[in-house]
N, CA and C of each residue as an Amber inpcrd file, in Angstrom:
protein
   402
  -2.2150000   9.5690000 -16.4300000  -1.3810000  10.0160000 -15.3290000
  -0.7440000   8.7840000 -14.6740000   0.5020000   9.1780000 -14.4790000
   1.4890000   7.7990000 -13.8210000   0.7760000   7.6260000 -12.2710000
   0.9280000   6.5020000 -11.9060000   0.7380000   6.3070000 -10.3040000
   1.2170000   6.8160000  -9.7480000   2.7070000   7.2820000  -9.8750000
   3.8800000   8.0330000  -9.2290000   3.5070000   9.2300000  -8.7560000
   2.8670000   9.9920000 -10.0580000   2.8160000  11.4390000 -10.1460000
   1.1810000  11.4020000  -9.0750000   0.2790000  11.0160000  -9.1440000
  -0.7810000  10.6520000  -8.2820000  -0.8850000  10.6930000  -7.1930000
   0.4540000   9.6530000  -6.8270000   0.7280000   9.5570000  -5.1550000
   1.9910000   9.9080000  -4.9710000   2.2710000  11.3160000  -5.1040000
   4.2690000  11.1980000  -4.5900000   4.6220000  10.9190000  -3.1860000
   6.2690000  10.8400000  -3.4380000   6.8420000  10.6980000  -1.7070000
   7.4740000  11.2990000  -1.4310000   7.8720000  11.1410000  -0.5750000
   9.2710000  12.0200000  -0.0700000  10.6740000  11.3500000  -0.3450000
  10.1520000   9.7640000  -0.5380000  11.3430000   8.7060000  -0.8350000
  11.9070000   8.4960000  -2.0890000  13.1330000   8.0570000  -2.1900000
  13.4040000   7.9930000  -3.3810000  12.9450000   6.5140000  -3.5200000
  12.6700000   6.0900000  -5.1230000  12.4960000   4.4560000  -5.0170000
  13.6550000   4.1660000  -6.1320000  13.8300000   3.2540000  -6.8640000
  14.6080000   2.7570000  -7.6640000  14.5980000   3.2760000  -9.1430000
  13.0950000   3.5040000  -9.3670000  12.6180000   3.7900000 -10.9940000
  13.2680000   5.5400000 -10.9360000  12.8800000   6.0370000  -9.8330000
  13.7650000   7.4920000  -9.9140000  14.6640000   7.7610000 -10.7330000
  15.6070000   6.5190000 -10.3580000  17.0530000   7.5210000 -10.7250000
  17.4890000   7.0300000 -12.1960000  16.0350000   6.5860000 -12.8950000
  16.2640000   6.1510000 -14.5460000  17.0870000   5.6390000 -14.8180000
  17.8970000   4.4730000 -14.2570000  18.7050000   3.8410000 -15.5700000
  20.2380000   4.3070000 -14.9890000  20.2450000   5.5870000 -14.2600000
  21.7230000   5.9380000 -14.5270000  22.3470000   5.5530000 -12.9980000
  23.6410000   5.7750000 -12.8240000  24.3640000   6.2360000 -11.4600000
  23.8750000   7.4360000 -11.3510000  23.9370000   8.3510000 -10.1450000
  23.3910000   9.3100000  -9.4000000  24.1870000   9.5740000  -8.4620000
  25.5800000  10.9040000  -8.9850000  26.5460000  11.3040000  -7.3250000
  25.3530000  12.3630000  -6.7430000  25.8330000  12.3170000  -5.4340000
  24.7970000  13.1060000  -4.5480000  26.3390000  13.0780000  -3.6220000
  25.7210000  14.4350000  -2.6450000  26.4350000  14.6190000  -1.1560000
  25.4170000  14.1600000  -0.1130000  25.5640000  13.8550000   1.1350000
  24.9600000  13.5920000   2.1820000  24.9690000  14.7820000   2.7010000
  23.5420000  14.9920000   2.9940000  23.2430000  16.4910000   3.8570000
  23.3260000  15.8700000   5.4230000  22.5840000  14.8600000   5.8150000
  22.4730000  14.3150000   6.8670000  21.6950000  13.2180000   7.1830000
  21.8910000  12.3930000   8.2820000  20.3990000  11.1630000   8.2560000
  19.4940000  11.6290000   9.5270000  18.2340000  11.2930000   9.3630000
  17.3670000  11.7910000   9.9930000  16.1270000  10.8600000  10.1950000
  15.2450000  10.1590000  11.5980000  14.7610000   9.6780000  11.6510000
  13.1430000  10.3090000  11.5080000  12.4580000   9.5410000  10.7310000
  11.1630000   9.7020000   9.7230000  10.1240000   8.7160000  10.8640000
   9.0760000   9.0370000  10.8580000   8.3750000   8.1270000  12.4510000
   7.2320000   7.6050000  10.5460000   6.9130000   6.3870000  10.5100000
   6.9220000   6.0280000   9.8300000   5.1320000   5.4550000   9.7320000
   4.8170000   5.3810000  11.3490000   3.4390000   5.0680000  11.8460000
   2.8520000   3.6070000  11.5140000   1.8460000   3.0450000  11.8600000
   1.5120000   2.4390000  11.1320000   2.0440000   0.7020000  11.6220000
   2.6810000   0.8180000  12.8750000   3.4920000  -0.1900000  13.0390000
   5.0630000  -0.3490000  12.5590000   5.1270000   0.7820000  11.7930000
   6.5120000   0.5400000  11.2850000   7.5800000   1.4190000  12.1420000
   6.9460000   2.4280000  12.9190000   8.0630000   3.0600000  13.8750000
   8.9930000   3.9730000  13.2070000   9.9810000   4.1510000  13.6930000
  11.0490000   5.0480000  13.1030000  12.3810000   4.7690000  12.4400000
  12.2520000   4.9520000  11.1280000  13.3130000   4.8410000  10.0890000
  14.4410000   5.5750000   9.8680000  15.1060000   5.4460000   9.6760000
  16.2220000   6.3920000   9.2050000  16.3070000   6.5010000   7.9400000
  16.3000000   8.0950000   7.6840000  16.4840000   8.5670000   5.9930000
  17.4910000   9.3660000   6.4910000  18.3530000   8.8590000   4.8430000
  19.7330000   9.7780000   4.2670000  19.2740000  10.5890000   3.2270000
  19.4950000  11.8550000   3.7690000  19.0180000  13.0690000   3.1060000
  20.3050000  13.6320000   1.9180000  19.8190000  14.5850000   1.3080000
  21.0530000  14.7320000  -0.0960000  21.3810000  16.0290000  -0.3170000
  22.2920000  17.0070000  -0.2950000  22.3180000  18.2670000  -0.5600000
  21.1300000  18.4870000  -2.0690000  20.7280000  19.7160000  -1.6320000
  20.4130000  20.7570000  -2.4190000  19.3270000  19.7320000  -3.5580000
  18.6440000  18.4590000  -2.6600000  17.4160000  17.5100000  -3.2030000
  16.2670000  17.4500000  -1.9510000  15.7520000  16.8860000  -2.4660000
  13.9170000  17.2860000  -1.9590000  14.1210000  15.5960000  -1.5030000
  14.0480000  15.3380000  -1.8490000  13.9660000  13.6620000  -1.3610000
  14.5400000  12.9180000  -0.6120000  14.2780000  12.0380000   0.1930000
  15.4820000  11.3340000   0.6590000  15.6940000   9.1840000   0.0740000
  16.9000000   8.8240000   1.0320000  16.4950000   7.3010000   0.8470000
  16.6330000   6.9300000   1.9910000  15.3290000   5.9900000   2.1800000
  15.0000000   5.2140000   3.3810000  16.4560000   3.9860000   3.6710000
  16.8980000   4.3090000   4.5160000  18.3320000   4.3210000   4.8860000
  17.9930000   2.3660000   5.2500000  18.1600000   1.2190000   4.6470000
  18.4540000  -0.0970000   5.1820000  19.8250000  -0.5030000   5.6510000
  20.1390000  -1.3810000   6.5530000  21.4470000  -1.6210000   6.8980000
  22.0330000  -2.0830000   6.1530000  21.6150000  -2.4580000   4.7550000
  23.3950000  -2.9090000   3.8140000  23.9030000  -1.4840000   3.0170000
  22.5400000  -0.4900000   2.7530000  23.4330000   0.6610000   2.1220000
  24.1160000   1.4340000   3.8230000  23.5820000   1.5280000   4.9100000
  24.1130000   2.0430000   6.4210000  25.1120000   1.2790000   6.1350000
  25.8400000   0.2270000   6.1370000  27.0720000  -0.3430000   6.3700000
  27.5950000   0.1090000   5.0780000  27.3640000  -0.0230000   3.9530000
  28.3980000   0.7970000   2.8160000  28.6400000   2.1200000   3.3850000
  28.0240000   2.8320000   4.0670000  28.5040000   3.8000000   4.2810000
  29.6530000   4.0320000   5.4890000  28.6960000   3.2300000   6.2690000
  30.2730000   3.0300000   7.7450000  31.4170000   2.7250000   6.9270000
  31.5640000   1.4750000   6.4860000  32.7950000   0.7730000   5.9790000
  33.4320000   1.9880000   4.9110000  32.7680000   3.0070000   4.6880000
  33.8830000   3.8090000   4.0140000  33.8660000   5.2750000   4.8740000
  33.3310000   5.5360000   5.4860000  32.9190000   6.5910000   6.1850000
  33.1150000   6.7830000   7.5140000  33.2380000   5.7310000   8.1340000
  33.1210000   5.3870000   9.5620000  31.5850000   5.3720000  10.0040000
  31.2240000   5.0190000  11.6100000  29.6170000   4.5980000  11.7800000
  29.2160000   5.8480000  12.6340000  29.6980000   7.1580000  12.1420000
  29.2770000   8.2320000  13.0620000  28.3400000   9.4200000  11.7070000
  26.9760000   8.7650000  12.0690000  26.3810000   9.3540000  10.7460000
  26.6070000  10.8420000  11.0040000  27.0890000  11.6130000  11.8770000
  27.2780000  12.9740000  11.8780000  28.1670000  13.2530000  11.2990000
  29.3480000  12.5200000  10.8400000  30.2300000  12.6420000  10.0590000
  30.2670000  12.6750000   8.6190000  28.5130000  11.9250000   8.3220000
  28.7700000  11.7980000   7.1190000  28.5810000  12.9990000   6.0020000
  28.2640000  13.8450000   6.6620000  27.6440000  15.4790000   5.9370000
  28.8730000  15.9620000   5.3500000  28.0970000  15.9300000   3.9290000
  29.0850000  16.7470000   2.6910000  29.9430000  15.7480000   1.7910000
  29.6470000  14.2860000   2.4800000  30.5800000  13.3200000   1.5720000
  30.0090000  12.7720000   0.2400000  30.4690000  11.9100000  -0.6840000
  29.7900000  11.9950000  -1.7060000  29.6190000  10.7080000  -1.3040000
  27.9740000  10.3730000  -2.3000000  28.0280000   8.7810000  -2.3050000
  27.4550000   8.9580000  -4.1190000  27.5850000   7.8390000  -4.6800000
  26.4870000   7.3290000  -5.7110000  25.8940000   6.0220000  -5.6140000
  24.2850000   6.6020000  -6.1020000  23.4230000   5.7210000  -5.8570000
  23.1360000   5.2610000  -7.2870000  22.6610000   3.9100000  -7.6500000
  22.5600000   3.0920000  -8.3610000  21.4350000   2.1000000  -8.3760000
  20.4450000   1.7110000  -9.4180000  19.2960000   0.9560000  -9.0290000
  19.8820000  -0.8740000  -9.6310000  19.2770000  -1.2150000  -8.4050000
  19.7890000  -3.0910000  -9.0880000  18.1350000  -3.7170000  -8.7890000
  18.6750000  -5.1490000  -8.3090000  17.8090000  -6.0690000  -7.7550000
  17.7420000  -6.2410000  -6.5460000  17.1380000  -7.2470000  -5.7030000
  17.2820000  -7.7020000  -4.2470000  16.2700000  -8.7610000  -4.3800000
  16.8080000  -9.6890000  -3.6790000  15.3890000 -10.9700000  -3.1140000
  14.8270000 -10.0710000  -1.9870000  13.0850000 -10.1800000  -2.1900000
  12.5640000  -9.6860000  -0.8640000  11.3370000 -10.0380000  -1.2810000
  10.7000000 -11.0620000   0.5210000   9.9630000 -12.1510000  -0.0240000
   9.5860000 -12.8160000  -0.8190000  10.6680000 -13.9360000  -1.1870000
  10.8090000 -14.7270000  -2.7280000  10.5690000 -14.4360000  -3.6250000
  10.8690000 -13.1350000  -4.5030000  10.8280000 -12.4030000  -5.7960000
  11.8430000 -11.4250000  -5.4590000  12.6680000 -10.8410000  -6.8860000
  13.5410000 -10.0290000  -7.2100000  12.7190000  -8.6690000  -7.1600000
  13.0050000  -7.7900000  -6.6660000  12.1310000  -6.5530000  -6.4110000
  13.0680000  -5.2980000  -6.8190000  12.5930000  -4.5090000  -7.0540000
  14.4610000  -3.1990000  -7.7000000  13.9650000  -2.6890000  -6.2160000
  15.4910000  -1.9610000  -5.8370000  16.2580000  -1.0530000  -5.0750000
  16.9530000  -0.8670000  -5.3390000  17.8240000   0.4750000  -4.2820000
  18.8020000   1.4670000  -4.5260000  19.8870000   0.7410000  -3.6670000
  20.8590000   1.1060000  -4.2230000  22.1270000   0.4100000  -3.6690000
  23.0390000   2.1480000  -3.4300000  24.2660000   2.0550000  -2.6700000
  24.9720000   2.6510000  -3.0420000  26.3120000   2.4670000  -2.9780000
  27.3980000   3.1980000  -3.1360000  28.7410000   3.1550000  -3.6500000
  29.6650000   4.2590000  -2.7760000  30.5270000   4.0750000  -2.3060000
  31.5030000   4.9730000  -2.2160000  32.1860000   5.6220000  -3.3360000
  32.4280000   6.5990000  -4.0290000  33.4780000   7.1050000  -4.8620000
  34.6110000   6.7380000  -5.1860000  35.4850000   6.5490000  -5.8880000
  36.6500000   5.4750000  -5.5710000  37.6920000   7.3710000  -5.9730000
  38.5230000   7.4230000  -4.7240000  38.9390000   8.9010000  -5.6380000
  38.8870000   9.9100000  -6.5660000  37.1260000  10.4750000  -6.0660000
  36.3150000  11.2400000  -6.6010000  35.7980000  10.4260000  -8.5850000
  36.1470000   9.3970000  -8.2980000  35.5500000   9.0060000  -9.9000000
  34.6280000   7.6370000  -9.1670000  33.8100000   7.4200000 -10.5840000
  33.4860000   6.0680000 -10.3350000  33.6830000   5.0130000 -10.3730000
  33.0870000   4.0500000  -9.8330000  33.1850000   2.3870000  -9.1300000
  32.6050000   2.5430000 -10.9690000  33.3350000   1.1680000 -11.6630000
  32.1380000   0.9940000 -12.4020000  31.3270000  -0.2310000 -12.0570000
  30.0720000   0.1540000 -12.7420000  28.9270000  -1.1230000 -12.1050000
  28.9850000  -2.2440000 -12.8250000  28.2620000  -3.0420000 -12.1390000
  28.4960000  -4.4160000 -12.3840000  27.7210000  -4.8030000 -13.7060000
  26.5110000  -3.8880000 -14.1610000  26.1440000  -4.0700000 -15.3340000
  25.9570000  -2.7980000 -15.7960000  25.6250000  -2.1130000 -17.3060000
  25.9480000  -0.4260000 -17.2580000  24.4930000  -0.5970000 -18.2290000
  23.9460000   0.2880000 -17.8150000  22.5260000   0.1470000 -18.8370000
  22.6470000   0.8510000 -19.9980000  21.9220000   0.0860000 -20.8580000
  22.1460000   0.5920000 -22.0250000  21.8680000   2.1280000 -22.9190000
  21.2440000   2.6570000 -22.4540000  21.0380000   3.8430000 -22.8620000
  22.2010000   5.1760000 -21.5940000  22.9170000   4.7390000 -20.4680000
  23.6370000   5.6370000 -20.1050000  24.5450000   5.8300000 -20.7150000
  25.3360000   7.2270000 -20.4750000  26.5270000   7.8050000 -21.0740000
  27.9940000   6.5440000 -20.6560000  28.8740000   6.2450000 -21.4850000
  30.0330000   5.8360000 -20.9450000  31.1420000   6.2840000 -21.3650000
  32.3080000   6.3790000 -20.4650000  33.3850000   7.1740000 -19.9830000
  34.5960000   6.2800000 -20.9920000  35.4550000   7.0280000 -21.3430000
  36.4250000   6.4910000 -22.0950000  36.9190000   4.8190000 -21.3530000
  36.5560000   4.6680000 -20.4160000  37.2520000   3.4020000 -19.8860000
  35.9410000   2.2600000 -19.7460000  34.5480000   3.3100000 -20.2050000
  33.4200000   2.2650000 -20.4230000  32.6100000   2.1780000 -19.1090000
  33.1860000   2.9660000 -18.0290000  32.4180000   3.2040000 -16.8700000
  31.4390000   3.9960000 -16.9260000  29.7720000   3.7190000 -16.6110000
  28.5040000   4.7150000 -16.8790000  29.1830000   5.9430000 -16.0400000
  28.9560000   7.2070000 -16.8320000  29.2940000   8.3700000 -16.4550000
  27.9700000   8.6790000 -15.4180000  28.3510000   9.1690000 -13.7710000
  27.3300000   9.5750000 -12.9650000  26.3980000  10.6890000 -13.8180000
  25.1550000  11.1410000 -13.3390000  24.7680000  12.1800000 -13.7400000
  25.0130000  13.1480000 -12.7090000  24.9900000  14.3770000 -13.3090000
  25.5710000  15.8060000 -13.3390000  23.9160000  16.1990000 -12.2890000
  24.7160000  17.7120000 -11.4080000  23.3270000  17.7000000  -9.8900000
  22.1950000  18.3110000 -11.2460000  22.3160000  18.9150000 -12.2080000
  21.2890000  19.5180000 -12.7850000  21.0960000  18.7400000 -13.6380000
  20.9650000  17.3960000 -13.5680000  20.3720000  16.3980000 -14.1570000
  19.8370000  15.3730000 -13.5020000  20.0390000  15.5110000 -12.2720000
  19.2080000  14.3080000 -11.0030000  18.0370000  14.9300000 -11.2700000
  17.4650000  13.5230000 -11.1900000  15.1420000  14.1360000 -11.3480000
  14.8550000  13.6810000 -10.0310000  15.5730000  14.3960000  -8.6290000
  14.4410000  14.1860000  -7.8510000  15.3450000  15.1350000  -6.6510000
């Protein structure tokens, strides 16, 4: 049995979204009391998904900078999410990044993994809502 399946969350983490891009809509953001010393977080929740992502200020500012900074606004817009790297405390650690839509198609990414689908122009094709695993 995976660790994953052992201990689930409510969060999305990086290994989730396998390899691919991931369009989603924003249902809404919503603060999560986190306990523990850590206080209250903000999660961006996803239409018609069980999960959310623990909302940090560089994916919050991808979203202002295309969205504006009125998270009530952001319900029903699309984003795609994408797993990379990050420095966090001197080691490369995976997280979720995300993307604005570039006129309902995709940004392509900066590296395309090898086992995703690609689009006549070589951009990883997002996955489809009845193919998101979470």
């Amino acid at each position: 049995m995976k660790m994953k399946d052992m201990f689930p969350s409510n969060y999305l983490k990086a290994d989730d979204l396998q390899g691919q891009a991931v369009r989603v809509k924003i249902a809404n953001v919503r603060q999560d009391d986190f306990g523990g010393g850590e206080g209250l977080k903000n999660v961006l929740l996803f239409q018609g998904k069980s999960r959310g992502l623990v909302l940090n200020k560089t994916n919050a500012n991808t979203i202002a900078n295309g969205y504006g900074d009125e998270t009530d606004n952001w319900t029903g817009l699309p984003l795609e999410l994408f797993a990379t790297e990050t420095m966090f405390q001197g080691k490369m650690t995976p997280c979720i990044r995300l993307r604005i839509p570039v006129n309902g198609q995709q940004a392509a990414p900066a590296t395309a993994p090898a086992t995703a689908p690609a689009t006549a122009t070589g951009a990883v094709a997002p996955m489809t809502e009845s193919e998101i695993p979470f």
